[in-house]
C-alpha positions as CSV (number, residue, x, y, z in Angstrom):
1,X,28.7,26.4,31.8
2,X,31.6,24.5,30.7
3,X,30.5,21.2,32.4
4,X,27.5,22.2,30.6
5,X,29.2,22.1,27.1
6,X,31.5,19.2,28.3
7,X,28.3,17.1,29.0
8,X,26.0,18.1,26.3
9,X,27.6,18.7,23.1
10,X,24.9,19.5,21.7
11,X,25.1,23.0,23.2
12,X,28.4,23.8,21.6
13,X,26.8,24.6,18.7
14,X,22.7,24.8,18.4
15,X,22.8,27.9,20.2
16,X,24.9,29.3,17.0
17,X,22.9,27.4,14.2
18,X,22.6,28.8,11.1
19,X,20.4,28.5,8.0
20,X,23.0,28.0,6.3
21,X,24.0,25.1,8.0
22,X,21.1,23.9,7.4
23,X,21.4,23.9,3.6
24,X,24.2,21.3,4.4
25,X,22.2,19.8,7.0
26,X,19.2,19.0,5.5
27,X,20.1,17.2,2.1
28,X,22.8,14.9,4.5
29,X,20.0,13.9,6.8
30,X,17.3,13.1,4.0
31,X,20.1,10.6,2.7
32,X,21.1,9.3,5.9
33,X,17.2,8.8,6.7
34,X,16.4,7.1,3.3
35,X,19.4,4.4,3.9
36,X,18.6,4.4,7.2
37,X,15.2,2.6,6.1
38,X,16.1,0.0,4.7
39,X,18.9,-0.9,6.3
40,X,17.1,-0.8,9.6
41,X,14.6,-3.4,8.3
42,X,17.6,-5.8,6.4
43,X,19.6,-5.4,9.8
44,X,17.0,-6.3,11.9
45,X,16.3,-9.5,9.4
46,X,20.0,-10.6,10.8
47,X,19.2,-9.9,14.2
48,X,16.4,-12.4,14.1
49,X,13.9,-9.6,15.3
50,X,10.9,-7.9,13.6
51,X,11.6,-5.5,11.2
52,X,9.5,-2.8,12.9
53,X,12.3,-2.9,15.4
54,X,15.0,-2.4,13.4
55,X,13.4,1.0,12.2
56,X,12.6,1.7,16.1
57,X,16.4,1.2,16.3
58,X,16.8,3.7,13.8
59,X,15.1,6.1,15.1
60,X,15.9,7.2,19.3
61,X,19.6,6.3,19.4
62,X,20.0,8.6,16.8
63,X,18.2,11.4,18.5
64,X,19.8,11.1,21.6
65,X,23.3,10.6,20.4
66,X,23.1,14.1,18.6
67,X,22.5,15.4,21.9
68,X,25.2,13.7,23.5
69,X,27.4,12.9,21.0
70,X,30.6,15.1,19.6
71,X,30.8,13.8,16.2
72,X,29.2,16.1,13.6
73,X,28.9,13.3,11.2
74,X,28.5,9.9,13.0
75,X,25.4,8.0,11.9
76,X,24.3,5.8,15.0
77,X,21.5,3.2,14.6
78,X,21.5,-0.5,13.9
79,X,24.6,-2.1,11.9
80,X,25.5,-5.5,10.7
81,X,28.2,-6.7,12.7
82,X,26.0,-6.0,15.9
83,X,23.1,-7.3,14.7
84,X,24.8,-10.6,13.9
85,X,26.5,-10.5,17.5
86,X,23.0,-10.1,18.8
87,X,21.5,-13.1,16.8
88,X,24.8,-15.3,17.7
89,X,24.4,-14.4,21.6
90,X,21.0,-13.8,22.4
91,X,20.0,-17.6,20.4
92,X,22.1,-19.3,22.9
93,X,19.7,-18.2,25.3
94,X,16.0,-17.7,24.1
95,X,14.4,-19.0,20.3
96,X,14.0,-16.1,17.8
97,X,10.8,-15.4,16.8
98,X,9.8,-15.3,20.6
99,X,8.9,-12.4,23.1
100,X,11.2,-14.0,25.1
101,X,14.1,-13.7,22.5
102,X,12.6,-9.9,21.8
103,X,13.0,-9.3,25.9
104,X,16.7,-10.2,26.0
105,X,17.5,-8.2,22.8
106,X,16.3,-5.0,24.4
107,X,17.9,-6.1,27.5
108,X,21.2,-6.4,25.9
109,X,20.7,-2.9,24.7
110,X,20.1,-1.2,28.2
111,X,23.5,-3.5,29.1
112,X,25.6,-2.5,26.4
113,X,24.9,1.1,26.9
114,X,25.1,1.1,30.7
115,X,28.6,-0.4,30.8
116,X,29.6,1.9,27.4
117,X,28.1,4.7,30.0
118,X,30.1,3.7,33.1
119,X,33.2,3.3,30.9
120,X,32.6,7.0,29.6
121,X,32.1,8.6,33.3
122,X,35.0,6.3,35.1
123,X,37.2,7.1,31.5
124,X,38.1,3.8,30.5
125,X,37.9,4.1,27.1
126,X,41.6,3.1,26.9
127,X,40.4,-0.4,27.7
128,X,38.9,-1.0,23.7
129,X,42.8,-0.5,22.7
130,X,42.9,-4.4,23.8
131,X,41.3,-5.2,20.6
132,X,44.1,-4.5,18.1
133,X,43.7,-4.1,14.6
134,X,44.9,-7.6,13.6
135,X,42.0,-8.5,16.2
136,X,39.3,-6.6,15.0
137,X,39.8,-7.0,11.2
138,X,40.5,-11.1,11.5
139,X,37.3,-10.9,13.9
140,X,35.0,-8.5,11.2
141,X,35.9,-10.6,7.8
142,X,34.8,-13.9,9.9
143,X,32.0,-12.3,10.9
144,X,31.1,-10.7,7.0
145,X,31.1,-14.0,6.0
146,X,29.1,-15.2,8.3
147,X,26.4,-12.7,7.8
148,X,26.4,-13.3,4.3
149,X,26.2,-17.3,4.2
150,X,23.1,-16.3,6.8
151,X,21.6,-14.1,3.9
152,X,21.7,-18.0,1.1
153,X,18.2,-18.4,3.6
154,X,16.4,-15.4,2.1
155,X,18.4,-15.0,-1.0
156,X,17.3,-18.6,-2.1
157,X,14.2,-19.0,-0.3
158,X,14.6,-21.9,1.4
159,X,14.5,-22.6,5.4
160,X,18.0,-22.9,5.9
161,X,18.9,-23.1,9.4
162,X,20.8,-20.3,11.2
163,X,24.3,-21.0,12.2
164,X,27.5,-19.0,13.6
165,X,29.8,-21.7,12.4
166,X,30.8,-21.9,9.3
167,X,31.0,-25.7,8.4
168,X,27.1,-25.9,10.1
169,X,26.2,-23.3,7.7
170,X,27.3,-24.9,4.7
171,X,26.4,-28.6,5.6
172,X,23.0,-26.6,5.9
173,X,22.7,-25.0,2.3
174,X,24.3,-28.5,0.9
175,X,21.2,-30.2,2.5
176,X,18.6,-27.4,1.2
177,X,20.2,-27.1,-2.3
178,X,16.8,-29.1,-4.4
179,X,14.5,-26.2,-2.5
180,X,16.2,-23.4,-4.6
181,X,13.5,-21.0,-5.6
182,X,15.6,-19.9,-9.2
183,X,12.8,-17.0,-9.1
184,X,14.4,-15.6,-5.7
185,X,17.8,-15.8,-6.6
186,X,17.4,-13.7,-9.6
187,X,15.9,-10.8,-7.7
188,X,18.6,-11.5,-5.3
189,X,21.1,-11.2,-8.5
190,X,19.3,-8.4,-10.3
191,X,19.5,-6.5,-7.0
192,X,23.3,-7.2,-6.5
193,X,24.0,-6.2,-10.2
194,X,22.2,-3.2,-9.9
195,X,24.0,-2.1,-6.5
196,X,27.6,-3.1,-8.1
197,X,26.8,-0.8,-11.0
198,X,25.9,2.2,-8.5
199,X,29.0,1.1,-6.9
200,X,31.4,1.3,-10.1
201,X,30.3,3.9,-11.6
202,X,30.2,6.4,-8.5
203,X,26.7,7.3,-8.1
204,X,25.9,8.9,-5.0
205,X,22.3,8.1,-5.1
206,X,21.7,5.4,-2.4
207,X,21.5,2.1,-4.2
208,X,19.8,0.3,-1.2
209,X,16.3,2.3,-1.9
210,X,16.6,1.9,-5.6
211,X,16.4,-2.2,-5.2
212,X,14.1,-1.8,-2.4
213,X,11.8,0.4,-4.6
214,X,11.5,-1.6,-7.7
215,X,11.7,-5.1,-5.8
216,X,8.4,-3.6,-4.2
217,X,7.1,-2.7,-7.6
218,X,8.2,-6.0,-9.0
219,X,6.0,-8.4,-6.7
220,X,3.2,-5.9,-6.1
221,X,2.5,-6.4,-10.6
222,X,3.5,-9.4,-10.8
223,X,2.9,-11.3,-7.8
224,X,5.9,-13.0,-7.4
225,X,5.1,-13.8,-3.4
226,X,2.3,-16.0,-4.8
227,X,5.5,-18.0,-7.2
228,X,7.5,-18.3,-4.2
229,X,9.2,-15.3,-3.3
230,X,9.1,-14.7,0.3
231,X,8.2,-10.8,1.3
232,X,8.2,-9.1,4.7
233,X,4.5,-8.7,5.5
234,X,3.0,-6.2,7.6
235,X,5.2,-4.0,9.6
236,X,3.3,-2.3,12.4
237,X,2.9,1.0,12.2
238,X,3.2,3.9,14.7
239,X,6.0,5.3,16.8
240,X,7.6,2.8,19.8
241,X,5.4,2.8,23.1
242,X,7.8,3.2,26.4
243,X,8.7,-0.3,27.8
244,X,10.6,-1.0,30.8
245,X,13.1,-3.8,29.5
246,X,12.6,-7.2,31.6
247,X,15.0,-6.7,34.6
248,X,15.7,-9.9,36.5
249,X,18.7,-10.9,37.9
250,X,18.8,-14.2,35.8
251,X,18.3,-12.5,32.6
252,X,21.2,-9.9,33.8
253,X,23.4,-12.5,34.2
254,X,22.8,-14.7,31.3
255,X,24.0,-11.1,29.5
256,X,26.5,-10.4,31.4
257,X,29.6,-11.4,29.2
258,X,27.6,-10.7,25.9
259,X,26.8,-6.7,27.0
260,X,30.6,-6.2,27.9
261,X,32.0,-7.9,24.8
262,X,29.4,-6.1,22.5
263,X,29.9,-2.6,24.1
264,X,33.8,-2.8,23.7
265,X,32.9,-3.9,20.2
266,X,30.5,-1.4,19.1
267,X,32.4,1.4,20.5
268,X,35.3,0.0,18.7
269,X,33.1,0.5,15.6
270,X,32.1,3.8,16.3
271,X,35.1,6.0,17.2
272,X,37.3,4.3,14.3
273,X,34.8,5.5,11.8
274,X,34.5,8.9,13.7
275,X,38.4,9.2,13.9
276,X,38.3,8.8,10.2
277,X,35.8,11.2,9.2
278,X,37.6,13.5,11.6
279,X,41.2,13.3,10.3
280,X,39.7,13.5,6.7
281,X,38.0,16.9,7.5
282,X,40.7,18.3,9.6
283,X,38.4,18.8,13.0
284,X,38.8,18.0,16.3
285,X,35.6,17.8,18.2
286,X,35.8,14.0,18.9
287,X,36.3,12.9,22.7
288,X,36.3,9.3,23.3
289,X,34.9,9.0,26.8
290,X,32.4,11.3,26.0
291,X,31.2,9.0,22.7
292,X,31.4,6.1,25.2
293,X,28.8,8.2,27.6
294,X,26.7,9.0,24.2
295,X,26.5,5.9,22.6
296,X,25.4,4.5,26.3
297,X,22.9,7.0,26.4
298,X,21.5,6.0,22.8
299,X,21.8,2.6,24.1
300,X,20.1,2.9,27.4
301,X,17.3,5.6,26.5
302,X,16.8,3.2,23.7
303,X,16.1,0.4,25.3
304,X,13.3,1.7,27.1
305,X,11.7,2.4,23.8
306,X,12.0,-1.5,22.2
307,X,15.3,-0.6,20.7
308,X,18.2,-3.5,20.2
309,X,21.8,-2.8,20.5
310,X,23.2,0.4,18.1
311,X,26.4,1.9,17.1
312,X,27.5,4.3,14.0
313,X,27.3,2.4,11.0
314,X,30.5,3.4,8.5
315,X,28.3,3.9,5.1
316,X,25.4,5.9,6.4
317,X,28.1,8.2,8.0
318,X,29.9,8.5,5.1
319,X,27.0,9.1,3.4
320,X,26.2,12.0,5.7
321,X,29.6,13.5,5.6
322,X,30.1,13.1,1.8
323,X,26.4,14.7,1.8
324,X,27.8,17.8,3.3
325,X,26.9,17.5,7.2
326,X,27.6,19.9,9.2
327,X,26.5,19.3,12.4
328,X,24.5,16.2,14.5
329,X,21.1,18.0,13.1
330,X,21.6,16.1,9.7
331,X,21.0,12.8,12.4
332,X,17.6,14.5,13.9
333,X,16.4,15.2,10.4
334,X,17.2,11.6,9.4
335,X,15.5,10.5,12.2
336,X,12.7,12.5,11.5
337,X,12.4,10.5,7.9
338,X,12.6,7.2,9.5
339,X,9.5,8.6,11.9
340,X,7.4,9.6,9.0
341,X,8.2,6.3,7.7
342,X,6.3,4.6,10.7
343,X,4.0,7.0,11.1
344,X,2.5,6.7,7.5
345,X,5.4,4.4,4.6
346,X,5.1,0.9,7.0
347,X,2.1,-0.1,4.7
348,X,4.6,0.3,1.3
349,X,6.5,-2.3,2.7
350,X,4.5,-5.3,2.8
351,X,5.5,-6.5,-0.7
352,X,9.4,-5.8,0.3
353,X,11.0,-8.8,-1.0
354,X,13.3,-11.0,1.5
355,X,15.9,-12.1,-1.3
356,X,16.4,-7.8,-2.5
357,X,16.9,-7.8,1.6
358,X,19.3,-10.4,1.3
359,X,21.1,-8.8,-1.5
360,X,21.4,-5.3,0.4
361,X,22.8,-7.1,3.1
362,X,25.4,-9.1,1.3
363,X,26.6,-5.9,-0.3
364,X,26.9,-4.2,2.4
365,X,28.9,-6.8,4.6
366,X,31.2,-7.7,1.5
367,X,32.7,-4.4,2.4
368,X,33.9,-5.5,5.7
369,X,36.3,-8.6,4.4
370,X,39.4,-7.2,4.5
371,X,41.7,-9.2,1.7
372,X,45.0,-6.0,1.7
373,X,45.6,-6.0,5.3
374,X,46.2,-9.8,6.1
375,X,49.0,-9.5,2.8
376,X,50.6,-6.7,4.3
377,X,50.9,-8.6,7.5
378,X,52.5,-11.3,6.0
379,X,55.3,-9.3,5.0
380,X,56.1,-7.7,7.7
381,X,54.4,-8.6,10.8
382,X,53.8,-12.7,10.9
383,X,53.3,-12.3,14.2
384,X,50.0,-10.2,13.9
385,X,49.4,-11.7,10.7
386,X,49.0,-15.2,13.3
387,X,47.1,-12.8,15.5
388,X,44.6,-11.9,12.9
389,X,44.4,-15.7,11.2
390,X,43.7,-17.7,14.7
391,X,40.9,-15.1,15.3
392,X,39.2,-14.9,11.9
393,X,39.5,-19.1,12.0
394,X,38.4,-19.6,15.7
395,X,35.1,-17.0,14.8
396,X,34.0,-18.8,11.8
397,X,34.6,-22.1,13.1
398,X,33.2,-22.2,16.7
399,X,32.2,-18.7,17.7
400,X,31.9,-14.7,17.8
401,X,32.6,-14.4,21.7
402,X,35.1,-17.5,21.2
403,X,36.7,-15.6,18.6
404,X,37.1,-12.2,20.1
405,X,38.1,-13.8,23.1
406,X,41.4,-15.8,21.5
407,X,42.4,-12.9,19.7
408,X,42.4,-10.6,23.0
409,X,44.2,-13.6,24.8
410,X,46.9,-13.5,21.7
411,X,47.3,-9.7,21.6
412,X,48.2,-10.2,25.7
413,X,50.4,-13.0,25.3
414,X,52.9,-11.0,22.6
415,X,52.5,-7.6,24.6
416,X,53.5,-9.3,27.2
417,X,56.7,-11.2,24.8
418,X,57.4,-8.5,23.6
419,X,57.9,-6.6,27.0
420,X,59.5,-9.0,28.6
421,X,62.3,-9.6,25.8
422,X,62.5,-5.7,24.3
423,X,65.4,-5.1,21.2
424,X,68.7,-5.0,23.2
425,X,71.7,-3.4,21.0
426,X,75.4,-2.9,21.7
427,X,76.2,0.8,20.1
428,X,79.3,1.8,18.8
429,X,80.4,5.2,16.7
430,X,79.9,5.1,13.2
431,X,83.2,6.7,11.8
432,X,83.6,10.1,10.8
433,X,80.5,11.3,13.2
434,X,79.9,11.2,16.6
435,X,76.7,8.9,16.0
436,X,76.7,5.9,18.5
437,X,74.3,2.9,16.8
438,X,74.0,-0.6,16.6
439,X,77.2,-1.8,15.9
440,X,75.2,-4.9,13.6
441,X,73.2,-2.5,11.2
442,X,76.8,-0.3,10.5
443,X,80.2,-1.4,9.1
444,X,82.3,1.5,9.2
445,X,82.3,1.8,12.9
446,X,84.7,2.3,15.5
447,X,84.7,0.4,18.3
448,X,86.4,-0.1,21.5
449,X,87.4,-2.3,23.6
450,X,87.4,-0.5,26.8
451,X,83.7,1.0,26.5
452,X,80.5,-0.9,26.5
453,X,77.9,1.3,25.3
454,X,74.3,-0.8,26.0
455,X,71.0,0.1,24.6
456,X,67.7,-1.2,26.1
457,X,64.9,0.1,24.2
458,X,62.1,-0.4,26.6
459,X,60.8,0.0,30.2
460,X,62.5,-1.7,32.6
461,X,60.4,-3.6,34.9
462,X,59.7,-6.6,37.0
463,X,59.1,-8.1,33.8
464,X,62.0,-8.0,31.9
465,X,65.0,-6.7,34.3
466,X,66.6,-10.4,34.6
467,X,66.7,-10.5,30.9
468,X,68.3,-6.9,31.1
469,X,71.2,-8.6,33.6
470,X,71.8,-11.8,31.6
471,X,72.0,-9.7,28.6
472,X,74.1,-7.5,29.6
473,X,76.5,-10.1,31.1
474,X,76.8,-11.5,28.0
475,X,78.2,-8.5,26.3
476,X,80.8,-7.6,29.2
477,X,81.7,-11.3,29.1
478,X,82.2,-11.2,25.3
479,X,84.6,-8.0,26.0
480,X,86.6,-9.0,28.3
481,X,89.3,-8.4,30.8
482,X,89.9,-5.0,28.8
483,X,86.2,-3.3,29.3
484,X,86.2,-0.7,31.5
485,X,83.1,1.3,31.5
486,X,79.8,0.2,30.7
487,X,77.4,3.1,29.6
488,X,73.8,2.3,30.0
489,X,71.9,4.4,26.8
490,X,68.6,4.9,28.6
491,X,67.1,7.2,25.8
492,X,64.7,4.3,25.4
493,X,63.9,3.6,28.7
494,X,60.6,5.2,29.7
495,X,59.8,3.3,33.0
496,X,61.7,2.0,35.6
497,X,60.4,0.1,38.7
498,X,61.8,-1.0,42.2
499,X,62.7,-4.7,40.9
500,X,64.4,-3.3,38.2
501,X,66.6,-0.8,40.9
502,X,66.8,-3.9,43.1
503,X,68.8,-5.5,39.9
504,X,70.6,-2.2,39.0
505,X,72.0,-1.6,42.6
506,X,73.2,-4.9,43.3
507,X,74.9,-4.9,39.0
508,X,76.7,-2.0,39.7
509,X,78.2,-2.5,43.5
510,X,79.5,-6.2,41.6
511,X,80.9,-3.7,38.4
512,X,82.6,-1.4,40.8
513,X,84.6,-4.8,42.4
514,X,85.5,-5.5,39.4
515,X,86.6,-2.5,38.6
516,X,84.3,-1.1,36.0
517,X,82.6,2.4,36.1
518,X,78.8,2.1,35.1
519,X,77.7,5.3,33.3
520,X,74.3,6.3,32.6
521,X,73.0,8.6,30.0
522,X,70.0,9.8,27.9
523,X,67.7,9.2,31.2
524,X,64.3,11.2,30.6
525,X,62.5,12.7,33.2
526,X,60.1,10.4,35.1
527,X,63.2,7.9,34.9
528,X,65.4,10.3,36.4
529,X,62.9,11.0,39.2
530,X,62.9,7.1,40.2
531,X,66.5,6.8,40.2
532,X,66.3,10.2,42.4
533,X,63.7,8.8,45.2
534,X,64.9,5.6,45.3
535,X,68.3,6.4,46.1
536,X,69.9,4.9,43.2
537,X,72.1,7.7,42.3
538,X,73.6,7.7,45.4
539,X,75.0,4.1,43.7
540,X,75.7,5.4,40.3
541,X,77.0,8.3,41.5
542,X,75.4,11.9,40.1
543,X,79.1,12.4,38.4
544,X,78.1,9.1,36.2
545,X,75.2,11.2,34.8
546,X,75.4,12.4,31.5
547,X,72.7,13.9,29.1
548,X,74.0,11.5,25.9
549,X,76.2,9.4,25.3
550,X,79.0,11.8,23.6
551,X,79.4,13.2,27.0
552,X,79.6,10.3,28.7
553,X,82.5,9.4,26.1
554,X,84.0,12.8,26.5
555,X,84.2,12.2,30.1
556,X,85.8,8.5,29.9
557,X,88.6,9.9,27.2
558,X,89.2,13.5,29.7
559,X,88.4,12.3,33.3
560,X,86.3,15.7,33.6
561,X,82.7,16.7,33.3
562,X,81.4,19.4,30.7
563,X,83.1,22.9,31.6
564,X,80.1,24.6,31.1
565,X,78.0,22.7,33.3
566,X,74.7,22.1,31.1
567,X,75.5,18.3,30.8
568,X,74.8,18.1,34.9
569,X,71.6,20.2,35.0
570,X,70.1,18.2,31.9
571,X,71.5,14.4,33.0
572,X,70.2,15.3,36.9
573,X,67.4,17.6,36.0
574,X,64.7,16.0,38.5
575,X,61.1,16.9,40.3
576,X,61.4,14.8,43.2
């Protein structure tokens, strides 16, 4: 039973459901399903694929995400930022418009979702962690502008080519600027007005089918398609016939890297904006490698039905939790209104105008440039700050994958900095306590010349432990002939490996010629264990133990351990 619930959530609670969870329910997933339309066509429009699949997107993942999934709120279906992904890699390899190009795209789906499904089972969701925030929002404002330069084609009405790159993209409009249609870019204007105002003033109503609705209402009287306005067309109608997606080991490969870079992405996506809705409601039910086995699921199952790659999309999932969802049945209902939508609607969209498309898309994207964060960084963090600039310039200047990739590459390169050279500090007691701090932030401290109290704050590894020796030579050098004790603060020490003992054991037999005691104190556990196994406190000496670093002082001043013996079961407390 229990590997029951941990397998299918969906069994935690349907077997409980109430109607009056369904009150809550039901209103969240008519919303959710009404966005869901429209969006699914505009998205689809950026993934260079036919509409129709954009609503087929819209409509399994969903389904079998609330079986699988653990958020009660998370919206999964197409977004923008995958859809543009899927445009940028899958062009590379096939021409849009073709059932070649169509193949690959559900390909990349059943890819995507095996590797997010693998991930899940093997739980290696710690491995999306690699894209860091600075990553991930330099990487998503690059790529919302993108999207929206993409949209001048349809806003404008002209046939401006597709680019990832920003300076092709605007060479592009420059060259297409006397084939404005002035007709299209007010509907694209009167659309964007109209979703600001929704925006401004609060209303909860979804925006997206209000433009949709009258730009439908606006060519079908006046017949603006026939004055230049491009429209949709027919969208086929019916429910998605089961496909088996076009394995070859040629496609596979041609994939490869796309799948694993889009599933780290889209799950990246998806359990921030679940983690969010979670800590704002004060729940718990969210399990990462269990969303990585659900989105999989929604990806792979998916795929079999003509599906591209999906993830939860951040404003249809607020809209579902600020609609009052309660549980994943708000995502069957909505999926049930994007399946009377191709059963019966598809018809009603004929006359959907590509610039209100255009406009939806822009406004929703715009959303995604973060302006805050980058200022914030600058302040504090230039580091990141460089992080997040290199990626958002290397993305809109010669590519998505490029783009991720450098940022990843950066985010290694200072992890690896900043292990390798951790804060070092020489502590010393403030006066009138018996706090011991870094004697360069305090100047009322006392300070002696006999005692060198050293802080690492850091593991100690391979790494880093020659920088831990030179350090520290330069402080005993800098004491002098006077320093007789050298006590190692290891509060902040978390790890220690065998290079690092290698380096400790040899330091302390060349201390002990020289006639200085080293101490140790503030080890935690798993540190303590090491220095237990490996024989190192045969060196140091279980005497030279000491729980903090008043002890240790204590001992130095009185030549005698703790009477009441706590400080040695504490400093040697071990599991070995």
């Amino acid at each position: 039973m229990k590997l029951l619930h941990k397998y299918f959530p969906i069994t935690n609670w349907i077997s409980s459901y109430k109607l009056s969870t369904l009150k809550n329910d039901l209103p969240a997933g008519l919303s959710v399903g009404i966005v869901l339309i429209p969006q699914g066509i505009a998205y689809a429009i950026i993934a260079d694929i036919p509409p129709i699949y954009g609503l087929y997107t819209a409509l399994i993942p969903q389904l079998v995400y609330a079986v699988f999934g653990t958020s009660r709120q998370l919206s999964v279906g197409p977004v923008a930022m995958d859809s543009l992904i899927v445009a940028a890699g899958v062009s590379v390899i096939a021409s849009a418009g073709t059932d070649y190009y169509l193949a690959m795209a559900t390909l990349l789906a059943f890819m995507m979702g095996a590797i997010q499904f693998l991930f899940g089972f093997f739980r290696l969701g710690f491995l999306v962690n690699f894209l860091s925030k600075p990553v991930i929002s330099g990487f998503t404002s690059a790529a919302a502008l993108i999207i929206g330069l993409n949209q001048i084609k349809h806003i404008t009405g002209t046939e401006i080519l597709r680019s990832n790159k920003i300076q092709e993209l605007i060479y592009n409009i420059i060259q297409h600027i006397s084939d404005f249609s002035i007709l299209s870019i007010g509907l694209a204007f009167f659309a964007l007005t109209i979703i600001l105002i929704f925006q401004f003033k609060k209303i909860k109503f979804p925006s997206a089918l209000v433009v949709v609705t009258l730009g439908i209402l606006l060519v079908f009287f006046f017949k603006l398609n026939l004055h230049g306005v491009k429209i949709v067309e027919t969208i086929p109608a019916g429910l998605p016939d089961f496909k088996i997606p076009e394995f070859n080991q040629a496609n596979i490969q041609k994939l490869l890297y796309l799948s694993f870079t889009l599933s780290l992405i889209a799950f990246m996506e998806a359990i921030s904006i679940a983690k969010a809705i979670e800590d704002k409601n004060r729940t718990s039910h969210v399990k990462a490698d269990q969303e990585l086995i659900a989105l999989g699921l929604a990806n792979v199952i998916g795929s079999f039905f003509q599906t591209y790659p999906a993830t939860g999309g951040f404003s249809r999932s607020a809209i579902n939790d600020q609609s009052g969802a309660k549980t994943p049945m708000s995502s069957i209902i909505s999926a049930g209104v994007v399946a009377l939508a191709l059963l019966f609607l598809t018809d009603l969209f004929y006359f959907l105008p590509k610039p209100i498309l255009g406009a939806v898309i822009i406004a929703a994207v715009i959303r995604l440039i973060d302006f805050k964060y980058p200022i914030e960084l600058i302040k504090y963090k230039k580091d990141e700050f460089f992080m997040l600039f290199t990626t958002f310039i290397v993305t809109l200047t010669i590519g998505i994958s490029e783009g991720i990739i450098t940022g990843v590459i950066i985010s290694l390169v200072l992890l690896i900095f900043r292990s390798a050279k951790p804060h070092i500090a020489e502590c010393v007691q403030v006066e009138g306590t018996n706090q011991f701090r870094n004697k360069s932030r305090f100047e009322n401290t006392k300070e002696r010349e006999d005692v060198l109290i050293f802080r690492f704050d850091g593991q100690l590894y391979f790494a880093n432990c020659q920088y831990f020796k030179q350090q520290l030579r330069i402080m005993i050098n800098a004491k002098g002939d006077q320093l007789k004790h050298i006590i190692l603060n290891a509060e902040c020490i978390n790890h220690i490996d065998s290079s690092a003992i290698k380096i400790l054991q040899q330091l302390i037999l060349d201390l002990k010629e020289d006639n200085i005691n080293f101490i140790i104190s503030g080890t935690i556990g798993p540190v303590r264990d090491t220095l237990f196994k490996s024989k190192l406190i045969e060196v140091v000496g279980k005497n030279m133990m000491f729980s903090n670093v008043e002890k240790a002082i204590y001992y130095i001043d009185n030549q005698i351990n703790m009477s009441d013996n706590t400080n040695n079961k504490i400093a040697t407390q071990t599991n070995k």
